[in-house]
C-alpha positions, 0 to 999 in steps of 0.5 A, spaced: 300 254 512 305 251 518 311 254 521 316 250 522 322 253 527 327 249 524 328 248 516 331 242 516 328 235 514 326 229 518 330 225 521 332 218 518 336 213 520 342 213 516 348 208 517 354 209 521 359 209 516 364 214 520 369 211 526 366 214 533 369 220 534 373 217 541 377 214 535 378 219 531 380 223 536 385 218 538 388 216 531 389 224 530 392 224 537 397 219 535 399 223 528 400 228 531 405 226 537 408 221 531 409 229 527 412 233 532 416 227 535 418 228 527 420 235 527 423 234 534 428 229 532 430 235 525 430 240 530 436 236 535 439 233 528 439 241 525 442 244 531 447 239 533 450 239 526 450 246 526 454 246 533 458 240 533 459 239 525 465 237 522 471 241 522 472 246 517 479 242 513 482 247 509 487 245 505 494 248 504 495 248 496 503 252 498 505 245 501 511 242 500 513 234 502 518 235 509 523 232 505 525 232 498 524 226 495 528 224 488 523 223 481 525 216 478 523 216 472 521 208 470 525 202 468 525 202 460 521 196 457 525 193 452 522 193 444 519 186 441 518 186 435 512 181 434 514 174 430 513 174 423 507 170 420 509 164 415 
């Protein structure tokens, strides 16, 4: 009986399928900047809206026009009967 110390299988030649591990690092850097620069401009974007953000309008519903001005109802629209049909 042989006592092998290391229980996994020979080596074979496999395919290199994967992209080396210097571009995965890379293109994992690059996502990860590309992320934060996300949740950086959010950030910027949540605060100033929260400091600067548009002035709170309120609205006086008591209101009255500084001068008073006269209601004139329409001018009248005269009455035509359609002409009759032969």
């Amino acid at each position: 009986m042989v006592v092998t110390p290391d229980p996994r299988t020979p080596y074979r030649e496999e395919p290199h399928t994967a992209p080396p591990r210097s571009m995965m690092d890379t293109a994992a850097g690059f996502w990860m900047a590309v992320i934060a620069a996300l949740a950086a401009v959010a950030l910027i974007w949540f605060l100033y809206t929260a400091w600067f953000g548009p002035p709170v309008i309120s609205v006086d519903t008591n209101a009255r026009p500084l001068v008073e001005q006269p209601i004139t109802p329409p001018a009248p629209v005269p009455a035509t009967r359609p002409e009759p049909t032969p």
